[in-house]
ZADO-1210 file (C-alpha; in nm, 4 decimals, padded with zeros to 6 digits):
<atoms>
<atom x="-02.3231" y="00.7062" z="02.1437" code="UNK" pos="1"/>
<atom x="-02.4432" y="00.7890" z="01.7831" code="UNK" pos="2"/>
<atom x="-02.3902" y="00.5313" z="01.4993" code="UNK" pos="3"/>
<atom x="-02.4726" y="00.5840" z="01.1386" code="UNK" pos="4"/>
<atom x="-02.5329" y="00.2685" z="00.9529" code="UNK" pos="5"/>
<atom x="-02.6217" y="00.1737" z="00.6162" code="UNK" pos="6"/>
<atom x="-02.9684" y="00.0016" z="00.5109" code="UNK" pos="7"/>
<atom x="-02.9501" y="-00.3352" z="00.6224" code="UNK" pos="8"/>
<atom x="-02.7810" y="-00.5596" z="00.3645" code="UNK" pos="9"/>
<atom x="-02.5255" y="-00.8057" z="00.3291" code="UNK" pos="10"/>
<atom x="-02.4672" y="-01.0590" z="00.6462" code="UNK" pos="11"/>
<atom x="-02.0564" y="-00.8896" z="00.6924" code="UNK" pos="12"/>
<atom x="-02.0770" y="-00.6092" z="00.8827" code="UNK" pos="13"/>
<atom x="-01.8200" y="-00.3033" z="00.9347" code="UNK" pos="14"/>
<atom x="-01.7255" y="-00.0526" z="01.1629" code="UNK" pos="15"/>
<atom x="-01.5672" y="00.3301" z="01.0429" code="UNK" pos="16"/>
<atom x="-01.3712" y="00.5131" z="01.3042" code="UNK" pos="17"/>
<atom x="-01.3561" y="00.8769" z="01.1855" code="UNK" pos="18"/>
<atom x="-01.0235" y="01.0959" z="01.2763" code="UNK" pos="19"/>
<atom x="-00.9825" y="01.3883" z="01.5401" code="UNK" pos="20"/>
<atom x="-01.2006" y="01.6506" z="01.4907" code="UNK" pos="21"/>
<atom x="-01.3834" y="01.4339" z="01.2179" code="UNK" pos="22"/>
<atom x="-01.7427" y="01.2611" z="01.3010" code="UNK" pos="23"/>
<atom x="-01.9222" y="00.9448" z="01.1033" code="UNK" pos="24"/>
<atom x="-02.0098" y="01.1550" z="00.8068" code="UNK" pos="25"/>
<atom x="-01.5948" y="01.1255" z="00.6991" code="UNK" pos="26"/>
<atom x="-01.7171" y="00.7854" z="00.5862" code="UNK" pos="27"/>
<atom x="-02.0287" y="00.8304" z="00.3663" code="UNK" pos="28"/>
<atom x="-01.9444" y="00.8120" z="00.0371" code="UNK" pos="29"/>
<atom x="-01.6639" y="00.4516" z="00.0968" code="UNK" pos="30"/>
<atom x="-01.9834" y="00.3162" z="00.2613" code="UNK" pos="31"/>
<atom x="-02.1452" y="00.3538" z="-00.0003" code="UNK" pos="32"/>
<atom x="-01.9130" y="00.2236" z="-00.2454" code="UNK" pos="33"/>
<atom x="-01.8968" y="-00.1119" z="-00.0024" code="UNK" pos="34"/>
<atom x="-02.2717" y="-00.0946" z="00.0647" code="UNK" pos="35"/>
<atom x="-02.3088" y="-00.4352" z="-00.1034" code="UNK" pos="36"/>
<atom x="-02.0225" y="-00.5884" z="00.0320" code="UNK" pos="37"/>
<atom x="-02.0731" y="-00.5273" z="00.4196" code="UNK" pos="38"/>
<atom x="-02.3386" y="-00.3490" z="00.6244" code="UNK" pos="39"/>
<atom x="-02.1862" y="-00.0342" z="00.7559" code="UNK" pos="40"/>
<atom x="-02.1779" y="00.1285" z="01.1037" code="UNK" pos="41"/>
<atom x="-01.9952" y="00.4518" z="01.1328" code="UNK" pos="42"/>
<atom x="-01.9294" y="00.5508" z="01.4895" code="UNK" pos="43"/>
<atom x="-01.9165" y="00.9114" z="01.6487" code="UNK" pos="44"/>
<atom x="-01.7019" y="00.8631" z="01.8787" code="UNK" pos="45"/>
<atom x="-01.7491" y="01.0075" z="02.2255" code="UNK" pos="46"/>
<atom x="-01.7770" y="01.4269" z="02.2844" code="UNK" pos="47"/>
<atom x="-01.7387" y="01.3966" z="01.8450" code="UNK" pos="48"/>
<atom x="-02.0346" y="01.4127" z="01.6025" code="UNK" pos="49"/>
<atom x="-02.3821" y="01.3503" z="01.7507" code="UNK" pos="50"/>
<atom x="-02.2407" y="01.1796" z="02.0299" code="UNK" pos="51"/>
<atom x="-02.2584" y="01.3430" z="02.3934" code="UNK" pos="52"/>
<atom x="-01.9469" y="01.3790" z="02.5818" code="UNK" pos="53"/>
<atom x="-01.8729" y="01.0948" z="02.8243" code="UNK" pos="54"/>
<atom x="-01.9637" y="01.1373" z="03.1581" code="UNK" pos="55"/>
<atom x="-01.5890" y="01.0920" z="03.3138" code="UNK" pos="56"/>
<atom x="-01.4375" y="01.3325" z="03.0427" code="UNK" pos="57"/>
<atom x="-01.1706" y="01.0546" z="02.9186" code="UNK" pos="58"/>
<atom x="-01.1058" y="01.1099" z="02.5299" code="UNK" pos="59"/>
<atom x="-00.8231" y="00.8787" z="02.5402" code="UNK" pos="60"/>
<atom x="-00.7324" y="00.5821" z="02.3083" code="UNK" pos="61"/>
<atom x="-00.8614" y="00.3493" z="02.5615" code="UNK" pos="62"/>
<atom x="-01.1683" y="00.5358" z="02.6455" code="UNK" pos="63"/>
<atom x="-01.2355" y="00.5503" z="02.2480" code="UNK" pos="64"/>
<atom x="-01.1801" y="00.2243" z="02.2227" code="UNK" pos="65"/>
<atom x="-01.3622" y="00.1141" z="02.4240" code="UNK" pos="66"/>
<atom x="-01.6456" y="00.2573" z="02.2826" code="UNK" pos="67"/>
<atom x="-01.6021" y="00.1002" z="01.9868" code="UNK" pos="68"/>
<atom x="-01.5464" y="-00.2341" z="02.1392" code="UNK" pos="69"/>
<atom x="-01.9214" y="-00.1693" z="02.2788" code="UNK" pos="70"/>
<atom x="-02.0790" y="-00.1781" z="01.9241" code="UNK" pos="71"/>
<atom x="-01.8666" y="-00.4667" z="01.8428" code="UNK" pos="72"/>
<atom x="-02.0004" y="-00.6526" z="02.0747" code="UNK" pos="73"/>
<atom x="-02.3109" y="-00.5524" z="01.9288" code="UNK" pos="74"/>
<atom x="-02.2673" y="-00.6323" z="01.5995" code="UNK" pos="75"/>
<atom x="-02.0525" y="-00.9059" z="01.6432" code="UNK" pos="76"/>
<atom x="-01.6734" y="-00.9751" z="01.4333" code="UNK" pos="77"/>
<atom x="-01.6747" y="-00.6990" z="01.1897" code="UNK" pos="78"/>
<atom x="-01.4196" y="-00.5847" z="00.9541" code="UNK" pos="79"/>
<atom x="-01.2896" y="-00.2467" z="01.1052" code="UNK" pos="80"/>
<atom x="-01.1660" y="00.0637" z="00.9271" code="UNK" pos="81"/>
<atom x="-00.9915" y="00.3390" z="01.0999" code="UNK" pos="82"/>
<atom x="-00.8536" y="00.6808" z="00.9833" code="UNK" pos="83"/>
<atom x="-00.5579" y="00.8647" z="01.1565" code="UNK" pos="84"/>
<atom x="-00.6600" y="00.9084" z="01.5540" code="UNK" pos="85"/>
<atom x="-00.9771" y="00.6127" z="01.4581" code="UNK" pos="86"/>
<atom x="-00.6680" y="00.3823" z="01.3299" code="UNK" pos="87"/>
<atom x="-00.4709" y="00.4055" z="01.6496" code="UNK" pos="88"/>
<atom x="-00.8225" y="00.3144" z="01.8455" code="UNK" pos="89"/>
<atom x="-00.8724" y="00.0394" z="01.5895" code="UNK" pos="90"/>
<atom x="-00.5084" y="-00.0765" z="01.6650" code="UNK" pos="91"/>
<atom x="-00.6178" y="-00.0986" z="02.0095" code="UNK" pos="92"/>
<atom x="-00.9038" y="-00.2788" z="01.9541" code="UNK" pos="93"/>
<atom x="-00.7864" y="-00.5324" z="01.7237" code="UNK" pos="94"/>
<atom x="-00.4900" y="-00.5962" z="01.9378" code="UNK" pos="95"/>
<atom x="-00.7320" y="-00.6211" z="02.2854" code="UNK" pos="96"/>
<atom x="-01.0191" y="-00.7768" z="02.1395" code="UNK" pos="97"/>
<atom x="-00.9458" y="-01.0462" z="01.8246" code="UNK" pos="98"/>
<atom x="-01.2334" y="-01.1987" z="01.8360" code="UNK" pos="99"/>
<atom x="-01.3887" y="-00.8650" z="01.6929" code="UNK" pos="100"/>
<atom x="-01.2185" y="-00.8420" z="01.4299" code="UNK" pos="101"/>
<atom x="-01.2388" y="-01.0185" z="01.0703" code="UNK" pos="102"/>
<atom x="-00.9874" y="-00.7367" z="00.8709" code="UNK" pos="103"/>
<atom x="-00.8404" y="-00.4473" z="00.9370" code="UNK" pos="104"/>
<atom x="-00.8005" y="-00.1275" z="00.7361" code="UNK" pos="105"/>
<atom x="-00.6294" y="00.1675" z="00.8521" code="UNK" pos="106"/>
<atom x="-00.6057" y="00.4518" z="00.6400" code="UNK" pos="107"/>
<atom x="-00.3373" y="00.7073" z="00.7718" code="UNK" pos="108"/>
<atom x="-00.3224" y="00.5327" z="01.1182" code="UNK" pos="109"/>
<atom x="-00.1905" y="00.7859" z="01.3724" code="UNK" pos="110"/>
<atom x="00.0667" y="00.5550" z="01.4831" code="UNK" pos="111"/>
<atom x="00.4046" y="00.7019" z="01.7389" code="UNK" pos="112"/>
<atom x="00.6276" y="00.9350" z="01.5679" code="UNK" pos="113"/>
<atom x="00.8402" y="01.1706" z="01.7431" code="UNK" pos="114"/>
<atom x="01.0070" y="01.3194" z="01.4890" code="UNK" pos="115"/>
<atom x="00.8799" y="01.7089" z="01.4406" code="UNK" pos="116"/>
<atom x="00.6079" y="01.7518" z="01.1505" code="UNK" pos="117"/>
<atom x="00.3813" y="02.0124" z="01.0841" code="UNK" pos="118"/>
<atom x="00.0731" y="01.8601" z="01.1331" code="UNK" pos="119"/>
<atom x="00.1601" y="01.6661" z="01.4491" code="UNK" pos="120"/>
<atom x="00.2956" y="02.0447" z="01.5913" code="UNK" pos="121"/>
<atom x="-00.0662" y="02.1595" z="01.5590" code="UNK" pos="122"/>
<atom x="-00.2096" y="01.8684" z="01.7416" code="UNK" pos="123"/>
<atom x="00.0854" y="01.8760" z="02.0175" code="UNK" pos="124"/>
<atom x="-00.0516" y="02.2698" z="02.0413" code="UNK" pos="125"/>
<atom x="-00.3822" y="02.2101" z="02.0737" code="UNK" pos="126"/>
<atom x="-00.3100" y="01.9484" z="02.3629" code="UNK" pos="127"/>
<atom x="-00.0973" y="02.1368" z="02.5480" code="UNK" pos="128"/>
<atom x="-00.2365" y="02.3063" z="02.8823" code="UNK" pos="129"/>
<atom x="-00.3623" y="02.5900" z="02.8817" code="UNK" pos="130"/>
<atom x="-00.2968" y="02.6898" z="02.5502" code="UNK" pos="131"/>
<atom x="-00.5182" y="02.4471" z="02.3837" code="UNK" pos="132"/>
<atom x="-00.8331" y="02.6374" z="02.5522" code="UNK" pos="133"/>
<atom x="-00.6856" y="02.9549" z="02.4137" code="UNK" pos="134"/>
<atom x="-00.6809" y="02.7645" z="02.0558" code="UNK" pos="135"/>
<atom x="-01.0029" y="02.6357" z="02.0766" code="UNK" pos="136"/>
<atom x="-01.1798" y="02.9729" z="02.1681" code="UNK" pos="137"/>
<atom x="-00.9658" y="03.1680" z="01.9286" code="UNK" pos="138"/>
<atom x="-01.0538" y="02.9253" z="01.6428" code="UNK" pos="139"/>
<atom x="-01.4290" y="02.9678" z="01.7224" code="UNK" pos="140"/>
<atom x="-01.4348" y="03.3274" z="01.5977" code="UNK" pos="141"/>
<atom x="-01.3259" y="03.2410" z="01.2546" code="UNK" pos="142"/>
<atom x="-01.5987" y="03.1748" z="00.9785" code="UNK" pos="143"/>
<atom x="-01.7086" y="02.8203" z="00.9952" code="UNK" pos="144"/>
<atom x="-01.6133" y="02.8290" z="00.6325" code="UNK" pos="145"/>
<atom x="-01.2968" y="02.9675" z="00.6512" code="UNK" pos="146"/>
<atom x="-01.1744" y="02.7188" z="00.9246" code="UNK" pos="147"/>
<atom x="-01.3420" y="02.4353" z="00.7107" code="UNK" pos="148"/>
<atom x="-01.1129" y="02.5181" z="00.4105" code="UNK" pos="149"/>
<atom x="-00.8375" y="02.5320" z="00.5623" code="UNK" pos="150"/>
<atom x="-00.8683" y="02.2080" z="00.7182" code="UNK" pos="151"/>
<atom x="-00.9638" y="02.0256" z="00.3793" code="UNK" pos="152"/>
<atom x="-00.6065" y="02.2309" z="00.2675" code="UNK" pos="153"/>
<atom x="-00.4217" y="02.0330" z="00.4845" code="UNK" pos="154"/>
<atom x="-00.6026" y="01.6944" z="00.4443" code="UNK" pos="155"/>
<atom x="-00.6499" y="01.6790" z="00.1262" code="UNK" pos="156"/>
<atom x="-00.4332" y="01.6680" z="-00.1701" code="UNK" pos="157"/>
<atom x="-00.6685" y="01.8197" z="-00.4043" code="UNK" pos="158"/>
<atom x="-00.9324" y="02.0606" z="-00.2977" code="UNK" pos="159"/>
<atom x="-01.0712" y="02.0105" z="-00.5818" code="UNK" pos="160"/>
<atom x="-01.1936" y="01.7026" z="-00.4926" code="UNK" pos="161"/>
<atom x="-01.3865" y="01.7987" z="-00.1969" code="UNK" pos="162"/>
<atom x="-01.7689" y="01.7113" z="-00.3311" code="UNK" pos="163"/>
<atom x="-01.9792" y="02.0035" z="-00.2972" code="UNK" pos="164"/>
<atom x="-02.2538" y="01.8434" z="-00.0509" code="UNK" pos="165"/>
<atom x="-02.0032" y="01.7242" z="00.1734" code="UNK" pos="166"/>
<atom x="-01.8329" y="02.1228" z="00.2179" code="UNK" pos="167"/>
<atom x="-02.1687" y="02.1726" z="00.2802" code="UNK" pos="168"/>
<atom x="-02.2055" y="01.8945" z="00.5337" code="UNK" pos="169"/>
<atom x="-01.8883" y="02.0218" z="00.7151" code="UNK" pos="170"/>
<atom x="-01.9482" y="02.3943" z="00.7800" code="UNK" pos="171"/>
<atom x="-02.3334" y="02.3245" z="00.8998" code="UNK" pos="172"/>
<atom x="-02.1824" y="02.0480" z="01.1041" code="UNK" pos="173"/>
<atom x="-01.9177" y="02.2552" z="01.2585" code="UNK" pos="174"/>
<atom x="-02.1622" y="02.5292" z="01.2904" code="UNK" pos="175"/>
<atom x="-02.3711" y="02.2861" z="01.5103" code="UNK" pos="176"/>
<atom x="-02.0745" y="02.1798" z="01.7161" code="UNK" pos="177"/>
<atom x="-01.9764" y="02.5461" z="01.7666" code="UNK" pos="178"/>
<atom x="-02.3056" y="02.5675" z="01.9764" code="UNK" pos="179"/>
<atom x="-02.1595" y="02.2747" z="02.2232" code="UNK" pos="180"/>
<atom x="-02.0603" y="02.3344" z="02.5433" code="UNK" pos="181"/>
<atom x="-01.8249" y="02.0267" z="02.5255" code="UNK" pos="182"/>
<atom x="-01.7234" y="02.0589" z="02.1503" code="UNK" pos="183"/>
<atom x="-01.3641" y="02.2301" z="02.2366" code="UNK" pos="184"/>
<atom x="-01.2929" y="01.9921" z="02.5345" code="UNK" pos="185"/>
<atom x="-01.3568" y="01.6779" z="02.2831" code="UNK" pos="186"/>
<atom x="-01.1225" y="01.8163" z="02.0625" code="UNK" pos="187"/>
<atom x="-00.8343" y="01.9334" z="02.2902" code="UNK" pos="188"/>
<atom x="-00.9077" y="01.5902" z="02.5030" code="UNK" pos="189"/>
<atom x="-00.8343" y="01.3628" z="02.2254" code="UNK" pos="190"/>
<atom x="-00.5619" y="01.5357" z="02.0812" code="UNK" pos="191"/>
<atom x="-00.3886" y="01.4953" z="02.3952" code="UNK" pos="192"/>
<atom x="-00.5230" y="01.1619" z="02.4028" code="UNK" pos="193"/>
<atom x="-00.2937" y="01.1002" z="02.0766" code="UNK" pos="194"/>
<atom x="-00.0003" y="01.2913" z="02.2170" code="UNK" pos="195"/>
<atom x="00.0184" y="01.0839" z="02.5625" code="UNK" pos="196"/>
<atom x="-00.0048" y="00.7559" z="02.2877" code="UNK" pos="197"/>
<atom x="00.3089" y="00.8653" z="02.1454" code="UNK" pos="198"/>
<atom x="00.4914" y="00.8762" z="02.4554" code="UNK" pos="199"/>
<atom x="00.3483" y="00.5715" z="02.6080" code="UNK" pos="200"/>
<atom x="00.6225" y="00.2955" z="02.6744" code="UNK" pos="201"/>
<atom x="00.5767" y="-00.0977" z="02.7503" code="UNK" pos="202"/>
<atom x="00.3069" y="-00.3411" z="02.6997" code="UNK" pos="203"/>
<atom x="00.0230" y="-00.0316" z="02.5874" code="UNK" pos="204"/>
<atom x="00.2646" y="00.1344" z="02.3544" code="UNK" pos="205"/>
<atom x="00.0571" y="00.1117" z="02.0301" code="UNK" pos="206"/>
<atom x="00.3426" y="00.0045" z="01.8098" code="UNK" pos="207"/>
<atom x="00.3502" y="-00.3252" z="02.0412" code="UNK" pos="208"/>
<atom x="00.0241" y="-00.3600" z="01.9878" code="UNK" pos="209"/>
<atom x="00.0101" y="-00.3796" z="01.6188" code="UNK" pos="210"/>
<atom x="00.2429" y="-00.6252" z="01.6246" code="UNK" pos="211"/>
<atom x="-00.0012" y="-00.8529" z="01.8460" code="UNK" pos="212"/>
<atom x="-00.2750" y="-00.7887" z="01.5711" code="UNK" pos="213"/>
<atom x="-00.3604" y="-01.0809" z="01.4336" code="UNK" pos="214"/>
<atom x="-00.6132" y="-01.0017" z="01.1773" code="UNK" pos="215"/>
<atom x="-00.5331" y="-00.9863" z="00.7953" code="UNK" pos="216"/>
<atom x="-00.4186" y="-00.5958" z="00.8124" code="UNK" pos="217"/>
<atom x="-00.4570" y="-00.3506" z="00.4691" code="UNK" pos="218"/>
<atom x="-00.2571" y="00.0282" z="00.5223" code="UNK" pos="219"/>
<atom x="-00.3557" y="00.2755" z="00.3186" code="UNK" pos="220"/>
<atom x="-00.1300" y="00.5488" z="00.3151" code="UNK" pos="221"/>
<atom x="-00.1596" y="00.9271" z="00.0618" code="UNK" pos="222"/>
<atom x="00.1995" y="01.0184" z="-00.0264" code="UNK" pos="223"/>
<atom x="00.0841" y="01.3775" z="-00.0421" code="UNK" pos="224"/>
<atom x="-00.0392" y="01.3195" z="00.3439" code="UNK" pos="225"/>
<atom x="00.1356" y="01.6544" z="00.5968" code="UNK" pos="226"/>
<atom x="00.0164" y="01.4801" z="00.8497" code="UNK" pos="227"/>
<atom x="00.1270" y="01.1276" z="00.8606" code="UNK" pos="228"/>
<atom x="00.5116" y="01.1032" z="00.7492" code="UNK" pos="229"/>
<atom x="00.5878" y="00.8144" z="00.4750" code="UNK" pos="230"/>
<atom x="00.8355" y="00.6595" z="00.7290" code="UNK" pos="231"/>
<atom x="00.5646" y="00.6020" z="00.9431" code="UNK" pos="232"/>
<atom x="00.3216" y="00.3970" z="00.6864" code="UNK" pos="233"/>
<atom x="00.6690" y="00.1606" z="00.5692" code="UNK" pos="234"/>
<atom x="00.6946" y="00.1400" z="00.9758" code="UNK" pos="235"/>
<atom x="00.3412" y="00.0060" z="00.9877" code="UNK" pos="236"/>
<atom x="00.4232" y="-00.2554" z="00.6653" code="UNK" pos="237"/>
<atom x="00.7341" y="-00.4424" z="00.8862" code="UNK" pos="238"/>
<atom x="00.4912" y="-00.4254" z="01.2291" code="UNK" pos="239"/>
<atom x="00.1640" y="-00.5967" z="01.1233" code="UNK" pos="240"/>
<atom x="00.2157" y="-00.9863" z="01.0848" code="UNK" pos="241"/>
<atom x="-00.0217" y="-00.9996" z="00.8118" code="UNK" pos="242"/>
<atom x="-00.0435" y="-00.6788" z="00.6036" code="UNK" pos="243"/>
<atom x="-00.0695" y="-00.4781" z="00.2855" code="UNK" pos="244"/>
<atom x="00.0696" y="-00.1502" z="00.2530" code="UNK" pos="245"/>
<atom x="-00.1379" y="00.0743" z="-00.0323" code="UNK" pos="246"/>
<atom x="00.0517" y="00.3675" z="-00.1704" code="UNK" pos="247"/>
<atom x="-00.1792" y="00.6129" z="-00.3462" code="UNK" pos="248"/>
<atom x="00.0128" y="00.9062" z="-00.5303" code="UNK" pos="249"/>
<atom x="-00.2468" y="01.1303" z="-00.5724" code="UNK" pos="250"/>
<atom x="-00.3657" y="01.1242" z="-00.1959" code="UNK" pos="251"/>
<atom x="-00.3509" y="01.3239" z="00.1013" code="UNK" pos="252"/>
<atom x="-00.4678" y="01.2269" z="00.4730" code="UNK" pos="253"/>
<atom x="-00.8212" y="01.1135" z="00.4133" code="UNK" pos="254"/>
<atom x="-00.8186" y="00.9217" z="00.1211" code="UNK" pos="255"/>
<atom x="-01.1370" y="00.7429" z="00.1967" code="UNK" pos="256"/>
<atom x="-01.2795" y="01.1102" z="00.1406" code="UNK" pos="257"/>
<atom x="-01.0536" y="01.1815" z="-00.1441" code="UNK" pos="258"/>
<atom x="-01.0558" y="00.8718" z="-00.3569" code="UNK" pos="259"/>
<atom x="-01.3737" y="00.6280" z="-00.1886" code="UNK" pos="260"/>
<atom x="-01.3754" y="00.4369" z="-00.5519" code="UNK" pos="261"/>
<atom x="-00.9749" y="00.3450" z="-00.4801" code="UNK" pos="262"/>
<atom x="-00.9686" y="00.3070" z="-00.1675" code="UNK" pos="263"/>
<atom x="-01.3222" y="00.0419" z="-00.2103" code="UNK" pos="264"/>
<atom x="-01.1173" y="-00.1830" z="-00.4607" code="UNK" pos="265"/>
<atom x="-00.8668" y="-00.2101" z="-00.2336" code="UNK" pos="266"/>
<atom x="-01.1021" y="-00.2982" z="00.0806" code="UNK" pos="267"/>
<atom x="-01.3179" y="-00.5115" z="-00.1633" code="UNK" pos="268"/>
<atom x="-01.0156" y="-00.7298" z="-00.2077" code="UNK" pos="269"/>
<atom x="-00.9067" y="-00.7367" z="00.1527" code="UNK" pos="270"/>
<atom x="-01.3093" y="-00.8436" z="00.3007" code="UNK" pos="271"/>
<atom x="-01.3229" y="-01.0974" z="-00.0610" code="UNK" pos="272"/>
<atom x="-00.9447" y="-01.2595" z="00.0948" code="UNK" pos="273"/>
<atom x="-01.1267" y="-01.2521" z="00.4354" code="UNK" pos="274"/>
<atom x="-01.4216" y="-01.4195" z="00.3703" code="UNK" pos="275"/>
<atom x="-01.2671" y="-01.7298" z="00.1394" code="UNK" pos="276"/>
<atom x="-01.0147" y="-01.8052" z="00.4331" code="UNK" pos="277"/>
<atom x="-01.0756" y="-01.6549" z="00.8128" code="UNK" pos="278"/>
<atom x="-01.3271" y="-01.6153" z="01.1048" code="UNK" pos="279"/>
<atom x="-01.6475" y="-01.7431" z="01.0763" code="UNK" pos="280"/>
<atom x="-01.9314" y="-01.4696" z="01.0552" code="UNK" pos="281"/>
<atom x="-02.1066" y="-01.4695" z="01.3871" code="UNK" pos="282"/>
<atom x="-02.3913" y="-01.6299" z="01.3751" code="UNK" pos="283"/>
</atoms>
């Protein structure tokens, strides 16, 4: 499993779970906004990034999470950031493993919603038999940069904001993925990954298990996001027992992308709250 970390620095460490389709590099530049707050890890999560496809072919929430569990256990508690498919894992975690986890933040969590949206459609498409193979190899003969664009469209609420070196980043990084045998059956796997989530009843339903987190919980949510409906993020503010909800107007779906000096204050605030008043750092 690849993991991108910052210099060595502060004693606090994090953890960044990127999104589907997304890798470690989604979180460069809010790393480096908290790089003297916390040491950073950013994961690649299984079959994503740098990181070779597991061996049993399981891309579900459990499978990721349990990944990420693995570094945690590694670094020790950590406060744990997670953007839309990377928040449900981190809900997982948090809820599973407590003793992991010193904060939460969860931008755009992926949490259960059955109501029809846009963005969810193209996910439910992609994980759907059959026809997310026929996605996936149709998708591979558009230009790297054209399917790169479009993406940031829907992510982001200003294109304009995309920083040069990081379009850059992303069409030589999905250039490099194109070349992967596994690359479409990562993607397709944890899409249906997410869509099995949001059907899931009982105990392992994810909404149950935010409400078992326990760790001081900060949601920050774009109201410009197609992906993740509003409902969804004021959902997530009555769940969590101890929680912030973040509006930012002039976000979309990645806001730690869009706006990494906002979204910073607002995680500098949560790890400062953290540290005055919760679980020791492990020693």
């Amino acid at each position: 499993m690849h993991v991108r970390s910052t210099p060595e620095g502060p004693a606090e460490q994090a953890v960044f779970v990127h999104g589907l389709a997304g890798a470690a590099t989604n979180w460069t530049d809010l790393m480096d906004e908290l790089k003297d707050e916390v040491t950073g890890h950013a994961i690649d999560l299984p079959g994503n990034g740098h990181s070779p496809a597991p061996p049993d072919g399981d891309y579900s929430i459990s499978a990721h999470a349990r990944a990420v569990i693995g570094l945690l256990e590694e670094t020790g508690p950590v406060h744990l950031f997670g953007n839309s498919l990377g928040g449900a894992v981190s809900v997982a975690v948090a809820a599973t493993r407590p003793d992991l986890v010193r904060s939460l933040t969860l931008i755009s969590p992926a949490l259960p919603d059955l109501l029809p949206r846009y963005g969810p459609a193209r996910v439910a498409a992609a994980a759907a038999p059959r026809l997310g193979e026929w996605v996936s190899a149709k998708l591979r003969l558009i230009p790297a940069e054209q399917r790169v664009n479009a993406s940031y469209s829907m992510i982001f609420a200003d294109t304009t904001r995309v920083h040069p070196d990081r379009l850059r980043e992303a069409v030589e990084e999905l250039r490099r993925r194109d070349g992967l045998a596994y690359a479409g059956a990562a993607m397709i796997g944890s899409a249906r990954g997410i869509v099995t989530e949001y059907f899931r009843r009982g105990e392992r339903n994810l909404w149950r298990l935010a409400a078992k987190v326990e760790a001081p919980t900060l949601i920050i949510h774009g109201r410009h996001d197609r992906l993740v409906r509003p409902a969804m993020a004021a959902k997530a503010g009555r769940t969590f027992k101890q929680v912030r909800l973040v509006w930012l107007p002039n976000a979309g779906h990645v806001a730690m992308m869009e706006l990494p000096r906002v979204v910073a204050v607002e995680a500098r605030r949560l790890i400062g709250e953290t540290r005055l008043g919760n679980a020791p750092l492990a020693s």
